[in-house]
C-alpha positions in Angstrom: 0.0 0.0 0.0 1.6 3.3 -1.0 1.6 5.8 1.5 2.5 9.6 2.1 2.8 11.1 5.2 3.0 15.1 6.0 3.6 16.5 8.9 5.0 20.0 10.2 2.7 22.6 9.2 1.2 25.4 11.6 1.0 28.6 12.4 3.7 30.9 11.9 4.2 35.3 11.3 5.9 36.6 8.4 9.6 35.7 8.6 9.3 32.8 10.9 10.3 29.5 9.5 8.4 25.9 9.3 10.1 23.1 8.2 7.6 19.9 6.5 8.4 16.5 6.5 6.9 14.0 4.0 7.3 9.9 4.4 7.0 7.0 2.1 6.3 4.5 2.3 5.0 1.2 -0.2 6.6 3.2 -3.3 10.0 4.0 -4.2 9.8 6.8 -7.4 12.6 8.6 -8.7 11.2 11.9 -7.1 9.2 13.9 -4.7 7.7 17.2 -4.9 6.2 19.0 -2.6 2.9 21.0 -4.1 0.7 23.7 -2.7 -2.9 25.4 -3.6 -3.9 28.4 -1.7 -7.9 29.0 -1.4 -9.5 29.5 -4.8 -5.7 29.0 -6.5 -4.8 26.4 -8.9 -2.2 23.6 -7.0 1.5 24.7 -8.1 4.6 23.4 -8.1 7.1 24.3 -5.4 9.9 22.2 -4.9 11.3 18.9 -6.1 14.2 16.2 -5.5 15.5 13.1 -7.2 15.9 10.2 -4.6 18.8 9.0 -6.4 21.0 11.8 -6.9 19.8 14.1 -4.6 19.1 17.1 -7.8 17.0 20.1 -6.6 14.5 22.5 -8.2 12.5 25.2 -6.8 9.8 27.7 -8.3 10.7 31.4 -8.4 8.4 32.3 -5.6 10.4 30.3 -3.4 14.5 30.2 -4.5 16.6 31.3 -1.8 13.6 30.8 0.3 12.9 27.2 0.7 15.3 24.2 1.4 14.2 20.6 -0.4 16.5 17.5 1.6 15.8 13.8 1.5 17.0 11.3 3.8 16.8 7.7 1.9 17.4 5.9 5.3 13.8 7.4 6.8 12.4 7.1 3.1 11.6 11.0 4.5 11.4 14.4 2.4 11.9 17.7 4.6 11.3 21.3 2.9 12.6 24.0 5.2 10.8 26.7 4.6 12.5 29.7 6.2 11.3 33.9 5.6 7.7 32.8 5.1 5.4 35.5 3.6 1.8 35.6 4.1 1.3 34.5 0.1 2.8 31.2 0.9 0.1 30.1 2.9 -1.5 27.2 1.2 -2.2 23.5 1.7 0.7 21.5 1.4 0.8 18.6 -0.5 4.3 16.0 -0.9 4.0 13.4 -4.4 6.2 10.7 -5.4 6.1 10.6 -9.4 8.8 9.5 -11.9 9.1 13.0 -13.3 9.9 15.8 -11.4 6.6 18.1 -11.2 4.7 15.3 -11.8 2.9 13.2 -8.6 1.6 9.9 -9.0 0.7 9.3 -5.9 -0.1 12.2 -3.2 -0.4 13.1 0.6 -3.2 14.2 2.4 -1.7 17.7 2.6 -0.7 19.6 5.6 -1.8 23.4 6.3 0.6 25.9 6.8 -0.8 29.6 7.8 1.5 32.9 7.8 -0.6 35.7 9.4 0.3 38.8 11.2 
């Protein structure tokens, strides 16, 4: 049974930093993304890795913001998320896929909220 797990999200004011975590398990895919959709927005990209050599890619809104990291012996994806702006709040989603920006499979999502 393929499963992904988020956790991390919460609460946080502009500039304060989260960081997610998303776990695998049942399904090894070359990559894993992390997604997000903001109320009444279309889901978008924001961050990807290959599991096998560890290559990273990040949407605009986000370079220089956001960390993507993988550690193969927890079958766990972490994005630290650090400067956080009230536009990044959004329902998180991780996906495993065999493209990068491309999920096959999909996590339940986790919230994460930058207010003031």
């Amino acid at each position: 049974q393929v499963q992904l797990v988020e956790s991390g999200g919460g609460l946080v004011q502009p500039g304060g930093s989260l960081r997610l975590s998303c776990t695998a398990s049942g399904v090894t895919l070359d990559y894993i993304q992390w997604f997000r959709q903001a109320p009444g927005e279309e889901r978008e990209g924001v961050s990807c890795i290959s599991t096998s050599d560890g290559k990273t890619d990040y949407a605009d809104p986000v370079k220089g913001r956001f960390t993507i990291s993988r550690d193969n012996a927890k079958n766990t994806v972490y994005l630290q998320m650090n400067n956080l702006k009230p536009e990044d709040t959004a329902i998180y989603y991780c996906a495993a896929g065999i493209l990068c920006w491309w999920g096959d499979y999909w996590g339940q999502g986790t919230q994460v909220t930058v207010f003031s």
